[in-house]
C-alpha positions as CSV (number, residue, x, y, z in Angstrom):
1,X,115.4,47.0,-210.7
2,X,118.6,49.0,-209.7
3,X,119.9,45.7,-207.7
4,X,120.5,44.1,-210.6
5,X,123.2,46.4,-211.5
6,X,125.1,45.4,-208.1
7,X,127.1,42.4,-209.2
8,X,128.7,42.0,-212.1
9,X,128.8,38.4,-214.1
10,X,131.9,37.4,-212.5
11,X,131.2,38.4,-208.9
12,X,127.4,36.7,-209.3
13,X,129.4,33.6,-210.6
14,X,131.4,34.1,-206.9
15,X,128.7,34.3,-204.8
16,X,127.0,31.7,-206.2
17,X,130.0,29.5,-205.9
18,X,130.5,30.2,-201.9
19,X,126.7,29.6,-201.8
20,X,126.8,26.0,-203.8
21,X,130.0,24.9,-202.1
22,X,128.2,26.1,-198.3
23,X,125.0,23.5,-199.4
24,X,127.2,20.7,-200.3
25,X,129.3,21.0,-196.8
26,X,126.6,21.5,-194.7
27,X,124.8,18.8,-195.9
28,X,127.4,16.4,-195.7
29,X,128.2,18.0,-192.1
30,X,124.5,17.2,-191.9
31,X,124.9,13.6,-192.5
32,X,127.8,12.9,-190.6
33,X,127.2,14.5,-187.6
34,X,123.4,14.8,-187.4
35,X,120.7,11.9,-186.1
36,X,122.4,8.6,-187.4
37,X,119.6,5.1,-188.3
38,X,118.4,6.0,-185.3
39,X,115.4,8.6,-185.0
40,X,115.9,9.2,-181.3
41,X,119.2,11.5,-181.6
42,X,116.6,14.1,-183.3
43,X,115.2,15.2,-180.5
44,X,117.2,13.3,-177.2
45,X,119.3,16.1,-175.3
46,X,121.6,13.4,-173.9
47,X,122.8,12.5,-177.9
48,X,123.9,16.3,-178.7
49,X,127.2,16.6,-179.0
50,X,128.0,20.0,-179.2
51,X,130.5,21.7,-176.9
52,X,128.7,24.7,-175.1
53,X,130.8,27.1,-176.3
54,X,129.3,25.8,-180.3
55,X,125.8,25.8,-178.7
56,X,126.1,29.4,-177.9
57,X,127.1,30.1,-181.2
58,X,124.4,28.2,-182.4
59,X,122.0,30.5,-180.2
60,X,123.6,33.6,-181.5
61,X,122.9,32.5,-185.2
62,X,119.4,31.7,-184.2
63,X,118.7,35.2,-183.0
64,X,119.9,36.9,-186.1
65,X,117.4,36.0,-188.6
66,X,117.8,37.5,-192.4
67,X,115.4,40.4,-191.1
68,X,118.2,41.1,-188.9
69,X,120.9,41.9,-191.5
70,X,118.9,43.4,-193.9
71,X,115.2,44.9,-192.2
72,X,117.0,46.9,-189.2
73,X,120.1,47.9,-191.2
74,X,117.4,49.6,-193.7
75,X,115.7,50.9,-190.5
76,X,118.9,52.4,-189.3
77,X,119.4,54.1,-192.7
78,X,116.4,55.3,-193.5
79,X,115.1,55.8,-190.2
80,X,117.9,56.9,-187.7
81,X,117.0,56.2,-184.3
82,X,114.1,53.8,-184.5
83,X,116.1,51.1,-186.2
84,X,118.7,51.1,-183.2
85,X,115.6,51.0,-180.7
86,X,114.8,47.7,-182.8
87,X,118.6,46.0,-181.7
88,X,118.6,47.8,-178.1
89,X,115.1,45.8,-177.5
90,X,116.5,42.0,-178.9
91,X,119.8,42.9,-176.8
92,X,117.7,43.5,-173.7
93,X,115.5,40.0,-174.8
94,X,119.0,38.0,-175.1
95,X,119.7,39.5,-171.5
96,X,116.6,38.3,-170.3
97,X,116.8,35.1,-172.0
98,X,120.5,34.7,-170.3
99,X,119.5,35.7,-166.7
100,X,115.9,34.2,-166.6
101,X,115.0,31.5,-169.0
102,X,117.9,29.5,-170.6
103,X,119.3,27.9,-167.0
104,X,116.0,26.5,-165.4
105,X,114.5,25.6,-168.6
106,X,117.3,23.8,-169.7
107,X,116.6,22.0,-165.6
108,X,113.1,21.5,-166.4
109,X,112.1,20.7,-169.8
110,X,113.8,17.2,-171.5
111,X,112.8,17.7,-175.2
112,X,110.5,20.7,-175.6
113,X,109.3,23.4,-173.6
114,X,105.7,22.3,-172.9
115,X,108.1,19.7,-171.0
116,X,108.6,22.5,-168.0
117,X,104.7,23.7,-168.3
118,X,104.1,19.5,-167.2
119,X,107.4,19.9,-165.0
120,X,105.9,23.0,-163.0
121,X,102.3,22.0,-163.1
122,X,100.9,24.1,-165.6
123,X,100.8,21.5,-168.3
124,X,98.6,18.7,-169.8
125,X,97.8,17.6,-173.2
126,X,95.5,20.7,-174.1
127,X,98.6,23.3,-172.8
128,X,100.5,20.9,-175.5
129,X,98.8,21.2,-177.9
130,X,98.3,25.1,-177.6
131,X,101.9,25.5,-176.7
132,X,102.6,23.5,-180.2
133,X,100.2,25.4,-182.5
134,X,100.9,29.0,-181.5
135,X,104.9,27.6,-181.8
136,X,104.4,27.0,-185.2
137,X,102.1,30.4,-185.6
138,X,105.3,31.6,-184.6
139,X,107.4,29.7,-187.0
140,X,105.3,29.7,-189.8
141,X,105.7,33.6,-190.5
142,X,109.1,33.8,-189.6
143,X,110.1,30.6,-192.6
144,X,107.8,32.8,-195.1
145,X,110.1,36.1,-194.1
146,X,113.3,34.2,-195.0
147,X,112.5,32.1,-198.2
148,X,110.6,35.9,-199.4
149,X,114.4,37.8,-199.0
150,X,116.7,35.2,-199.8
151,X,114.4,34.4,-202.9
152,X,114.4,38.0,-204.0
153,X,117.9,38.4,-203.6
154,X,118.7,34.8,-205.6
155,X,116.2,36.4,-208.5
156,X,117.9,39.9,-208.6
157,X,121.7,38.1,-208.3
158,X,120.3,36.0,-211.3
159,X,118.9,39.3,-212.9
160,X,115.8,37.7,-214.5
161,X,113.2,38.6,-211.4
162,X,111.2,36.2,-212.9
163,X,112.8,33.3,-211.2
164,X,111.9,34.1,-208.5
165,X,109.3,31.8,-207.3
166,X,111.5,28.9,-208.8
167,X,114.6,30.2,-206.4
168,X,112.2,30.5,-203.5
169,X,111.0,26.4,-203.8
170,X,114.1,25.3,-204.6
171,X,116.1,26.9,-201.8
172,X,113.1,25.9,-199.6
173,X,113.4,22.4,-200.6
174,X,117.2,22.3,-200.0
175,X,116.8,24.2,-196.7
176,X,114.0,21.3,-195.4
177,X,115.9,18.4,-196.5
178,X,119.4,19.6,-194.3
179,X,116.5,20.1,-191.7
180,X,115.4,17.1,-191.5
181,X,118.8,15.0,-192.3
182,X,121.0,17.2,-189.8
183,X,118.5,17.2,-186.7
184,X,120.1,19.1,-183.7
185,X,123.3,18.7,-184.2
186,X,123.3,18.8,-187.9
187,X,121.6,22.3,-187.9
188,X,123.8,23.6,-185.2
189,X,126.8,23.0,-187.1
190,X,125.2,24.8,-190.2
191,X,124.4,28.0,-187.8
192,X,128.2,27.4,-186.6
193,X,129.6,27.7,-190.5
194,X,126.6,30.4,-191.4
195,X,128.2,32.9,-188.5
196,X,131.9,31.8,-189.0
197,X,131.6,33.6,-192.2
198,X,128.9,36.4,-191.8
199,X,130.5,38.0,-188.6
200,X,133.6,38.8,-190.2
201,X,132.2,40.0,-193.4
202,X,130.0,42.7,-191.6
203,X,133.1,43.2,-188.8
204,X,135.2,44.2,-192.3
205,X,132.2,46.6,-193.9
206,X,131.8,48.6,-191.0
207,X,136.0,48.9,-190.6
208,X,135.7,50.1,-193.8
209,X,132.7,52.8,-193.3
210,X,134.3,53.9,-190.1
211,X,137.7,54.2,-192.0
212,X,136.1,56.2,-195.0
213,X,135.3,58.6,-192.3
214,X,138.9,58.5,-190.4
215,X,137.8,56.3,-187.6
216,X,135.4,59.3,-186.3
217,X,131.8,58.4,-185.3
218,X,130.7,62.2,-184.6
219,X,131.4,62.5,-188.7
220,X,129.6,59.2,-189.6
221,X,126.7,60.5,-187.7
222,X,126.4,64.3,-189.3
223,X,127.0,62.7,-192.7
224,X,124.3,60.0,-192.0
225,X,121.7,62.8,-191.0
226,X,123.1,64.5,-193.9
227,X,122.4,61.6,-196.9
228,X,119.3,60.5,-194.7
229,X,118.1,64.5,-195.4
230,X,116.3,64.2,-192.2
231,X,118.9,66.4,-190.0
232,X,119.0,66.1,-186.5
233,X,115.8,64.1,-186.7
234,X,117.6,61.3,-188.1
235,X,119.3,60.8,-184.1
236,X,115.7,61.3,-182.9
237,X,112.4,58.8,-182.5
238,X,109.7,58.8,-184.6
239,X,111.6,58.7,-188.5
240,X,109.9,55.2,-188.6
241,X,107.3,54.9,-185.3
242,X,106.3,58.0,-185.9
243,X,105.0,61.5,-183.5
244,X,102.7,61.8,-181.0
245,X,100.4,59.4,-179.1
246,X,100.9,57.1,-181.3
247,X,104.7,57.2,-182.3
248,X,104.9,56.6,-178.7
249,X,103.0,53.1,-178.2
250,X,105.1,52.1,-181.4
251,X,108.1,53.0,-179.7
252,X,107.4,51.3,-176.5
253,X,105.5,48.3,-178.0
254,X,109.0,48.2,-180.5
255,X,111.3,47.8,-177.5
256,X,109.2,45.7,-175.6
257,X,107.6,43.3,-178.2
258,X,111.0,42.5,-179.3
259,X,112.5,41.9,-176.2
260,X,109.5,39.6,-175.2
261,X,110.0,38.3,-178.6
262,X,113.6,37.6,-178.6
263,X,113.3,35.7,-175.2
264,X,111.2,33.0,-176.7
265,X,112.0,32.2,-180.0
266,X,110.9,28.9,-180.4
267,X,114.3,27.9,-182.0
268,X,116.2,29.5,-179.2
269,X,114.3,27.8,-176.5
270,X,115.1,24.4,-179.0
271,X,118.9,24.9,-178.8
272,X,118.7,26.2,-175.1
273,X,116.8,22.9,-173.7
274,X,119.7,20.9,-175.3
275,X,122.3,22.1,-173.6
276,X,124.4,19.6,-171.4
277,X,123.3,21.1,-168.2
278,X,121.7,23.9,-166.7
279,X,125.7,24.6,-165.8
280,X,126.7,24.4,-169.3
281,X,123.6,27.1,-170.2
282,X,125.8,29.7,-168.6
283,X,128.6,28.9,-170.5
284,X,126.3,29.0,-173.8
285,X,125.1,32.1,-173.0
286,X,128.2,33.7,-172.5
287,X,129.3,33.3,-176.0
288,X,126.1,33.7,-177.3
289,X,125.8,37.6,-176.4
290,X,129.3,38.0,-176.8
291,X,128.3,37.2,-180.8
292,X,125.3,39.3,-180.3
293,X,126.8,42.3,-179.6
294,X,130.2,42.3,-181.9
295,X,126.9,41.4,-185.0
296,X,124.6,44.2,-183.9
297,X,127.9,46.6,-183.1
298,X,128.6,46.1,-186.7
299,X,125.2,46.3,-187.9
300,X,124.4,49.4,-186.3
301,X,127.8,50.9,-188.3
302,X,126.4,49.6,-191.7
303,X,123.2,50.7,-191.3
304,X,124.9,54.5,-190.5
305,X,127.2,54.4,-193.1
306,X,124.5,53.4,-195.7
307,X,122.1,56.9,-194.9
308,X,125.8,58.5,-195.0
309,X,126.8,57.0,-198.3
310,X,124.1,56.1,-200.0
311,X,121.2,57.8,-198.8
312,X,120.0,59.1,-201.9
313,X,120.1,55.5,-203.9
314,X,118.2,54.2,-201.0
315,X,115.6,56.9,-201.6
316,X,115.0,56.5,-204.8
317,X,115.2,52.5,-204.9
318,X,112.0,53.2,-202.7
319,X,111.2,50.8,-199.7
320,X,111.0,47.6,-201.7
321,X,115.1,48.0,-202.1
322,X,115.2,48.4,-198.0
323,X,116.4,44.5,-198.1
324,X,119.0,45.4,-200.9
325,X,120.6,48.0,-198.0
326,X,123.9,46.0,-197.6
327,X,124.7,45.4,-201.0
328,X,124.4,48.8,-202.1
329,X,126.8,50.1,-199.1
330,X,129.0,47.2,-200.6
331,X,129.2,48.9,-204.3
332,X,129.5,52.2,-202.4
333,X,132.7,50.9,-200.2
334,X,134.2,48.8,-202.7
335,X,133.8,49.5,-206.9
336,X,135.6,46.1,-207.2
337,X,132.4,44.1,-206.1
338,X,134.6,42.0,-203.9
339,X,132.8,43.3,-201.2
340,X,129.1,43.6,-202.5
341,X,129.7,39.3,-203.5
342,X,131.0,38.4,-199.6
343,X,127.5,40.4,-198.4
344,X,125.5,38.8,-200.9
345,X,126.8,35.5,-199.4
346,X,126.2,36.7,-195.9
347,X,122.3,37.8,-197.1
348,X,122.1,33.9,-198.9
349,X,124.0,32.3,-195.7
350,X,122.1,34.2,-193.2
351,X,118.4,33.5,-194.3
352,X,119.3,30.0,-195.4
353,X,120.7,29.2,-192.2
354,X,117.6,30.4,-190.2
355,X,115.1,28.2,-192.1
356,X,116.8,25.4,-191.7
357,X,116.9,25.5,-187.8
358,X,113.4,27.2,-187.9
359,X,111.9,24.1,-189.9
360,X,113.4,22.2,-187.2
361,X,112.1,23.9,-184.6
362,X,108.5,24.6,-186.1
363,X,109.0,20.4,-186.7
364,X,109.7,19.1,-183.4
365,X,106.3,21.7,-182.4
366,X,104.2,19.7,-184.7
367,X,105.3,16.3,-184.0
368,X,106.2,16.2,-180.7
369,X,103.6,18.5,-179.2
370,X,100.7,18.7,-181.4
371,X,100.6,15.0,-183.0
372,X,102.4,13.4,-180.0
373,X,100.2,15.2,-177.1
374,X,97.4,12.3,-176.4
375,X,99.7,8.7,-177.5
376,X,103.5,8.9,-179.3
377,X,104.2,5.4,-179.6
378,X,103.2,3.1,-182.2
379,X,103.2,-0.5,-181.3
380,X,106.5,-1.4,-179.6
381,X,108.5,2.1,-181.0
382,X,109.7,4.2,-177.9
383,X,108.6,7.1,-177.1
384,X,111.2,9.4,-178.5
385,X,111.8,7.4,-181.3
386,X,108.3,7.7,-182.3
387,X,108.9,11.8,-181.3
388,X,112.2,11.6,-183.8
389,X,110.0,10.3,-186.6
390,X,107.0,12.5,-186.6
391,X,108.9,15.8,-185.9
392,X,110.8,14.7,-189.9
393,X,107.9,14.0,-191.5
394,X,106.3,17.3,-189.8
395,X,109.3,19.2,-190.9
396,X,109.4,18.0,-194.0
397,X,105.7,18.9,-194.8
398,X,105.9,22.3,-192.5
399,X,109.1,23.6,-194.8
400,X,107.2,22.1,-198.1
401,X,104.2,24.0,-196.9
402,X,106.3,27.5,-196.2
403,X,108.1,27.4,-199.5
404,X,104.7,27.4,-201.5
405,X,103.2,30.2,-199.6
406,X,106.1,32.5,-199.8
407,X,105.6,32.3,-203.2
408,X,102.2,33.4,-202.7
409,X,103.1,36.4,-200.6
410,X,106.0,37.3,-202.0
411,X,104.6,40.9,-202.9
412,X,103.2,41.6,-199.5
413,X,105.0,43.9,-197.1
414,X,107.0,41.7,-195.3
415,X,107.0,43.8,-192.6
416,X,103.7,43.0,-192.1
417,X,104.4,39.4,-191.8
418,X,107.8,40.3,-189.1
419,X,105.7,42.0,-187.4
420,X,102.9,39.1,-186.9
421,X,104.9,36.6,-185.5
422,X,107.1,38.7,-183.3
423,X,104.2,40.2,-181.9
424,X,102.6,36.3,-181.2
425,X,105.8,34.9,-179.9
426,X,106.0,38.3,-177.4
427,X,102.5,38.3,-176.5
428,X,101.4,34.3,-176.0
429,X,104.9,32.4,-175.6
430,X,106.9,34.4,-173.6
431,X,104.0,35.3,-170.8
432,X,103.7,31.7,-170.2
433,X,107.8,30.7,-170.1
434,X,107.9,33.3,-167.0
435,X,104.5,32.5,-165.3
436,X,105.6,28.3,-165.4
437,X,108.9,29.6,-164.1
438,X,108.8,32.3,-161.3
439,X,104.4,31.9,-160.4
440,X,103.6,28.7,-158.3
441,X,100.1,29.5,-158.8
442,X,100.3,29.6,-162.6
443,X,97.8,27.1,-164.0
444,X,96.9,25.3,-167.4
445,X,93.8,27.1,-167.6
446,X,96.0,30.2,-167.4
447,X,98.6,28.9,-169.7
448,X,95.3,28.5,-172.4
449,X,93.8,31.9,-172.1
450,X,97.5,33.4,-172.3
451,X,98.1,31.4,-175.7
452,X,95.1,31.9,-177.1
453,X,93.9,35.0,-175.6
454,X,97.2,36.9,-176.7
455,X,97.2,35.1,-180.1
456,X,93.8,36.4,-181.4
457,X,94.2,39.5,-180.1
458,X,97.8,40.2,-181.5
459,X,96.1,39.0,-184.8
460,X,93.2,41.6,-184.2
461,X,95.1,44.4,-183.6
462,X,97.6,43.6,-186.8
463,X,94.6,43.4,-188.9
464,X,92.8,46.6,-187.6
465,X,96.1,48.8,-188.5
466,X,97.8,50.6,-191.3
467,X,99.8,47.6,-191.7
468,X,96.6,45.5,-193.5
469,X,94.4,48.2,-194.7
470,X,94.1,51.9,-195.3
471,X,97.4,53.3,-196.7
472,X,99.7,52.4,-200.0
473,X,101.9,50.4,-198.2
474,X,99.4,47.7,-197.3
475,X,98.2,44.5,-197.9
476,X,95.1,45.3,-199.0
477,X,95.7,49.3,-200.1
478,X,92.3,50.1,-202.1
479,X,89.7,49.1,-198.5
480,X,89.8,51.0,-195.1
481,X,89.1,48.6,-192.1
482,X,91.1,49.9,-189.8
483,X,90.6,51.3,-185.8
484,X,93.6,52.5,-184.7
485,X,97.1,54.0,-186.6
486,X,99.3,51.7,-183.9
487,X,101.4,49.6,-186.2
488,X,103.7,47.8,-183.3
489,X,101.0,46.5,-180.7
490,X,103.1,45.3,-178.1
491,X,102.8,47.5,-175.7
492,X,99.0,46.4,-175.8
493,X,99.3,42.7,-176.6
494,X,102.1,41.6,-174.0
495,X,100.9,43.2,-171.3
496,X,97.2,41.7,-172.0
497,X,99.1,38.4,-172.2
498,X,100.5,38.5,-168.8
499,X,96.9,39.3,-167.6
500,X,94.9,36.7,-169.3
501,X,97.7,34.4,-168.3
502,X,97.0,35.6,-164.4
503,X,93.4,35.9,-164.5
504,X,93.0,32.5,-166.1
505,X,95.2,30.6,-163.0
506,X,93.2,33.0,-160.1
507,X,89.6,32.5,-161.7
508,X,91.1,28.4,-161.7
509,X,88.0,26.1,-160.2
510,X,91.0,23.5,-159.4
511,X,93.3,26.2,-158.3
512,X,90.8,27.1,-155.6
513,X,89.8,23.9,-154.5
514,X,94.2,22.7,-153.8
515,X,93.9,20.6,-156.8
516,X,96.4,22.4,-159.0
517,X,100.2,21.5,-158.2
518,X,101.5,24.8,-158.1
519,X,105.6,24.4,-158.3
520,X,105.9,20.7,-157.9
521,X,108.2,19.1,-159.5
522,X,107.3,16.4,-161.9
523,X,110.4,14.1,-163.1
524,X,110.1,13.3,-166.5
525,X,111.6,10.4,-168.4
526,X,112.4,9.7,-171.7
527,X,113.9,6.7,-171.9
């Protein structure tokens, strides 16, 4: 494996220094400033202490998952133009998110967000429950991603790839237990220290790419068609979406999956409902895309500068190196290995980070929607202290769970698995946020079909494409089942999720017969 080559003993013994010394602070950060004896400061927004301007930060870290740093930079060197369409569409979600979403939810919704579906009258326990299980559909996928890179790059640092299914359940283990000790706050602060060090780094490596071409983007961008060897088609669509009919839907499905995607990641929507106010939200969201763009501004220059530098390595590493991207423009850049040991700490920080607030998120789903929909309390326990101790234990058991099947999977195409729960958090989630929002007619029947409905089908049309059958990339490379060549669905899925979410609340028995609340305003209270 040519990444084994990256780091030499020294620089492996530096990265996995910074990466011992992160654990040990954030876990005692954890501790100290996460949910005390006390179960209720898990999830009760009143208890967060975070200053809006650290909640932002928080929100930006939560966007930039480890596909972030290391799937779209490969995108952008191997593929040119599709790979920036990948960061245009989760800068036009974070918009969305900003102007739409993060304000009235945080005004609506107390702990979670099937809160504001009971708030706007488009809840109940069944809406709860659905809302909880396609969140952790959601989650699931995404904590499988993350343990899968950051325990392939652990194994290749090590260079014994055998360890890797030892790295992956460690590391998960780790990750779950500063989950469930840091809550909120604890895992906020974590996010806090994992983009305090990985903005910088990338700022630094794409200074350096734009300074190995004298500060001139025109000659980045004809030496990154050059190395790609895909000429001007490299600052074209379709290197990665593909031509035609069909490189068309991917594109559009790309740009608009994601966005729909970005706009309700369940761990965004987490951090967003804790917010002080719906006044502080602003505030959060300003330095939230502020982040957002200075990361994906780097990003976008690393992933150039690797087709311009090191095209030809990435090409014949083959695709399974695509995750390696960084660290190879790092040798490239800097023969020292200085730099290739900060971006291996930004790879580790990155993923680790986003399945610790992940586990959190997928945690609080489990125990506070799905377990806690028809009775929280036990004896005499309030109701959010019961809430506080289910959402551990199901955070616990939901990161245990992860761990063991990335292990599993760890040779699938993990694009595959992106692509699943990006496409189920576009399609089913996001539909419903805006409907309980902006549609007084929106229903809980319509909130059901919409989860469910866009769910099965976003599985369906996953598993009828090149992506699980049919081609040597694929999960299952030696059958044929599938229908179709579209490998990005959403601009079939979301679309069919907004309808199923409208016809469900029109074809509404109650709805027609004034029983359904429409927009009224139910005042919840946790205390």
């Amino acid at each position: 494996m040519v990444v084994t080559t990256l780091l030499d003993p020294s620089s492996r013994s530096l990265v996995f220094a910074v990466f011992s010394v992160f654990v040990v602070i954030c876990l005692l950060l954890c501790i100290v400033t996460g949910a005390d004896e006390d179960d209720r400061a898990l999830v009760r927004s009143e208890n967060r202490r975070l200053h809006s301007w650290q909640q932002g930060i928080a929100m930006g870290g939560d966007t930039t998952t480890v596909a972030t740093v290391t799937v779209l930079v490969g995108m952008v060197a191997t593929s040119g133009f599709d790979g920036l369409g990948v960061m245009l569409g989760s800068l036009i979600g974070v918009m969305l998110l900003l102007v739409l979403i993060i304000e009235p939810l945080r005004r609506h919704a107390s702990l979670t967000a099937a809160d504001m579906l009971d708030a706007r009258g488009s809840g109940g326990p069944a809406v709860r429950v659905s809302w909880g299980a396609v969140t952790l559909l959601v989650c699931f996928p995404l904590l499988v991603v993350q343990l899968v890179v950051v325990g392939n790059v652990a194994a290749a640092l090590i260079g014994h790839p055998g360890t890797r299914a030892g790295c992956i359940v460690i590391i998960g283990c780790v990750m779950t237990a500063l989950a469930v000790s840091g809550g909120i706050r604890g895992t906020g602060v974590v996010m806090i220290a994992k983009s305090a060090i990985a903005l910088p780094v990338l700022v630094v490596a794409a200074v350096l790419v734009l300074d190995r071409f004298g500060g001139d983007p025109g000659r980045l961008l004809d030496a990154a068609a050059h190395g790609s060897r895909m000429g001007e088609a490299y600052l074209r669509p379709g290197g990665y979406t593909g031509d035609g009919w069909v490189g068309a839907v991917n594109r559009i499905g790309q740009t608009l999956g994601m966005s729909m995607a970005t706009l309700a990641m369940p761990a965004v929507l987490m951090r967003a409902i804790s917010t002080k106010s719906p006044r502080g939200a602003r505030t959060v969201g300003r330095w939230m895309l502020t982040e957002l763009t200075l990361l994906y501004g780097a990003l976008t220059v690393v992933g150039v500068g690797a087709a311009a530098l090191v095209g030809e390595a990435l090409r014949q590493a083959g695709p399974s190196a695509q995750v390696f991207t960084p660290l190879i423009l790092g040798r490239a850049l800097d023969g020292g290995g200085l730099l290739v040991a900060a971006l291996a700490c930004v790879l580790f920080l990155t993923a680790l980070a986003a399945v610790v607030d992940v586990t959190l998120a997928a945690g609080i789903a489990l125990g506070r929607d799905v377990l806690g929909a028809y009775g929280k309390t036990a004896g005499s326990r309030p109701a959010d202290k019961a809430d506080g101790t289910a959402s551990r234990w199901s955070a616990a058991l939901t990161g245990t769970v992860a761990a063991l099947v990335a292990v599993v999977v760890a040779d699938w195409n993990l694009v595959v698995v992106s692509t699943l729960w990006l496409a189920v958090c576009g399609a089913a989630l996001a539909p419903v946020l805006l409907y309980a929002l902006y549609w007084p007619g929106f229903t809980a029947r319509g909130a059901l079909w919409c989860l469910w409905g866009a769910t099965v089908l976003s599985i369906a049309a996953l598993g009828l494409s090149p992506y699980t059958s049919g081609t040597p990339a694929s999960i299952f490379p030696d059958q044929d089942f599938r229908i179709w060549d579209v490998t990005i669905p959403g601009l079939v899925t979301v679309p069919a999720g907004f309808l199923l979410g409208w016809l469900g609340s029109v074809t509404d028995r109650r709805r027609a017969a004034g029983e359904v609340r429409g927009a009224e305003h139910v005042v919840w209270s946790t205390s």
